[in-house]
C-alpha positions as CSV (number, residue, x, y, z in Angstrom):
1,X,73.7,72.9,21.3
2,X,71.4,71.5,24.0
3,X,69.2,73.6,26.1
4,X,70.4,73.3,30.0
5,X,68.1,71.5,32.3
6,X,65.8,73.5,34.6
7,X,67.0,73.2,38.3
8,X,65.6,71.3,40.7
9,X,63.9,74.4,42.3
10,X,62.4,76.0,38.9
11,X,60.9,72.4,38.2
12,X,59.3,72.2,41.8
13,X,57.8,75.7,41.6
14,X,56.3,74.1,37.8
15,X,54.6,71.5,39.5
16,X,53.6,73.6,42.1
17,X,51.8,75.3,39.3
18,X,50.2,71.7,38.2
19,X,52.8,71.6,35.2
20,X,53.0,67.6,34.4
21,X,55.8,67.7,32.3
22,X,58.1,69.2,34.8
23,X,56.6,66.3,37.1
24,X,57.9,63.9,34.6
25,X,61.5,65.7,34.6
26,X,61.6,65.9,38.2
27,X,60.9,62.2,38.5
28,X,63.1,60.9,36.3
29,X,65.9,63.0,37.9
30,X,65.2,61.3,41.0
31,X,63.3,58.2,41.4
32,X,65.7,55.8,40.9
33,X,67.7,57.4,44.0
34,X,64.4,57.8,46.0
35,X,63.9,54.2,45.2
36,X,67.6,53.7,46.4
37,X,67.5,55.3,49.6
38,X,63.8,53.8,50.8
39,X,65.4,50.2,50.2
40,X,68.5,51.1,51.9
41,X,66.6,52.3,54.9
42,X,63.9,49.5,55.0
43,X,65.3,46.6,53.8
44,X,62.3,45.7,51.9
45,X,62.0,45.9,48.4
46,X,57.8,45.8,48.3
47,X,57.6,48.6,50.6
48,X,61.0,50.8,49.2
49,X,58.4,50.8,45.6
50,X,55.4,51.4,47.9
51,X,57.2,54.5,49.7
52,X,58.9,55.9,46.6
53,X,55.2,55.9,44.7
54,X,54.0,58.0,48.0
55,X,56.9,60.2,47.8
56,X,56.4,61.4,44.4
57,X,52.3,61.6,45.0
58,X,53.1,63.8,47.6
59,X,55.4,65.9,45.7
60,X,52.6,65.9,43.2
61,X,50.2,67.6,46.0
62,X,53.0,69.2,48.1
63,X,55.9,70.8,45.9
64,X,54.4,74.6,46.9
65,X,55.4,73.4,50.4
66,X,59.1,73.2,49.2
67,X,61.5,76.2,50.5
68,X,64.7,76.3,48.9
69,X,66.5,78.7,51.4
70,X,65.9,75.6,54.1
71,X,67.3,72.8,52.0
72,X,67.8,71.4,48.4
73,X,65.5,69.4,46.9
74,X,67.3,66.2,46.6
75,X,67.6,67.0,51.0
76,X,63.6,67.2,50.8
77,X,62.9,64.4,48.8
78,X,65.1,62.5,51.3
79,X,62.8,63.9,54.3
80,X,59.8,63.0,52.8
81,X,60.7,59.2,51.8
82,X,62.2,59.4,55.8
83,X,58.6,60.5,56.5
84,X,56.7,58.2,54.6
85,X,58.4,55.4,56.3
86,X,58.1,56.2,59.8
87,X,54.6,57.0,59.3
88,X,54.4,53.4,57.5
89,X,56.1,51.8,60.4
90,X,53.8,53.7,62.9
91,X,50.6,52.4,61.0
92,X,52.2,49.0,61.7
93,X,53.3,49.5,65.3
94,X,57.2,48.7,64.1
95,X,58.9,51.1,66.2
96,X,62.3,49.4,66.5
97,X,63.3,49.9,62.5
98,X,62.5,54.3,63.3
99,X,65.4,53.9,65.3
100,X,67.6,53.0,63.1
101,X,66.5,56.5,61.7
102,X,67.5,58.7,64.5
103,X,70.7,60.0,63.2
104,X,70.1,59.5,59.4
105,X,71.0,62.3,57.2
106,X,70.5,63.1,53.8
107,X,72.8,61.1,51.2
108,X,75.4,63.7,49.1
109,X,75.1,64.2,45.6
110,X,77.7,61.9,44.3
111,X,80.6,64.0,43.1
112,X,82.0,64.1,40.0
113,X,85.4,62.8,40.9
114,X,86.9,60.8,43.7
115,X,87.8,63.8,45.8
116,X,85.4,63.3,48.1
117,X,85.2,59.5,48.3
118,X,88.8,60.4,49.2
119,X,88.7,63.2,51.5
120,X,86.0,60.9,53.3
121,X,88.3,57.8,53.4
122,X,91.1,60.0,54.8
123,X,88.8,61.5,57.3
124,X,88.0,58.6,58.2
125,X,91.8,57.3,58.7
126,X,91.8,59.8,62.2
127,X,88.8,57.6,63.6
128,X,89.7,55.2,66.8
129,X,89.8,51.3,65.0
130,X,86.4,50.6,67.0
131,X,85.2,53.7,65.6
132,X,86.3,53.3,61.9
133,X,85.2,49.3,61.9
134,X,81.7,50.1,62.9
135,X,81.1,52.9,60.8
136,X,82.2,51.0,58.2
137,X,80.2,48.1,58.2
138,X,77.1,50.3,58.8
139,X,77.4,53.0,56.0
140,X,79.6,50.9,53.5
141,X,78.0,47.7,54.2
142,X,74.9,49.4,54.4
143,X,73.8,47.2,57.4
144,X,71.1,48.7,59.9
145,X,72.5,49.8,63.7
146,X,71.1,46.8,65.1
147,X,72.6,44.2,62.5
148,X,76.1,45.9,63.2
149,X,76.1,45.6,66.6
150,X,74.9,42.1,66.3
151,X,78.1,41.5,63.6
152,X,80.4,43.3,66.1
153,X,78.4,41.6,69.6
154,X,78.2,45.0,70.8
155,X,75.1,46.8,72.7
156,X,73.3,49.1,70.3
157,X,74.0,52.2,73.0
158,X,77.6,51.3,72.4
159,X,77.8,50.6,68.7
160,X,75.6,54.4,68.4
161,X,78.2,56.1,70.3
162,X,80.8,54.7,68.6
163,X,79.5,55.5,65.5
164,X,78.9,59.4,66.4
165,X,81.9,59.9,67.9
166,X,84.0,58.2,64.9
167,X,82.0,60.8,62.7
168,X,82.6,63.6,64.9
169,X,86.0,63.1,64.7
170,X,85.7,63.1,60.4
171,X,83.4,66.1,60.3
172,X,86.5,68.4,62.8
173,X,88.9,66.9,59.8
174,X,87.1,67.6,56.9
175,X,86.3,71.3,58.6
176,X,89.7,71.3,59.1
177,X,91.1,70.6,55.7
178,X,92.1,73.4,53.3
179,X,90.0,73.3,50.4
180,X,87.2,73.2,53.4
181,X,88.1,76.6,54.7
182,X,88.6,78.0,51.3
183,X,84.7,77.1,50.9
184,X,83.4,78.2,53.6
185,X,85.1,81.8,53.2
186,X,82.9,82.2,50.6
């Protein structure tokens, strides 16, 4: 029988503590996915590696900052590699790719089965056809705000607003759907 692995909060308070083993487990939980998410959001391999070796030196120096009761840690390591690209793209007076941050949020945890993928793609069935097309091509496609409105010749103000509106019309959905409010009555 295998010993169950620590959680992501006991291994942050360990290398909090200076404890390089759980550094190493902690890591290899999540770089590959930090390294996913910095080259989604820049675009640039050379600097998603550079950005994902600064996130994990500053979980190295920074994990006593964690706070569980604000977020998880998957949610933290996603605001740091945020962080460490903006302050990138500040060093190097790039201001147009933080936009494309504004309204980023943290990536779920892939599930274990399709229900979500599901529950998403039926969520996303209520969305106007403007709505659903450019949300879309910019989450599935994985295409920055400014390259789908450029595929769709739309203004940026208009493809954004589309794009909120088309998700705030999934989120009253999935709040909306039973298993939903089974979950949050707990």
């Amino acid at each position: 029988m295998s010993t169950p692995e620590p959680a992501d909060e006991s291994l942050l308070a360990a290398i909090a503590r200076g404890d390089l083993e759980a550094f190493h487990q902690l890591y290899e939980r999540y770089a590959g996915r930090v390294l996913a998410c910095a080259r989604h959001l820049c675009r640039d391999a050379a600097l998603a590696e550079d950005v994902t070796q600064e996130v994990f030196t500053a979980v190295w120096t920074r994990a006593g900052t964690f706070r569980p009761d604000r977020g998880s840690a998957p949610a933290w390591l996603f605001t740091l590699t945020r962080h460490k690209l903006v302050d990138h793209w500040r060093r190097t007076g790039k201001g147009a790719e933080m936009e494309a941050l504004d309204d980023l949020r943290p990536p779920a945890q892939a599930p274990e089965d399709g229900d979500l993928r599901l529950s998403l793609r039926q969520a996303l069935a209520h969305a106007s056809p403007e709505q659903r097309e450019a949300i879309e091509i910019a989450y599935f496609e994985g295409l920055t705000y400014e390259e789908t409105a450029g595929r769709l010749a739309l203004p940026l103000g208009t493809l954004k607003s589309r794009i909120r509106l088309g998700l705030r019309v999934m989120r009253q959905v999935l709040l909306e759907a039973p298993e939903m409010r089974a979950e949050r009555a707990f």
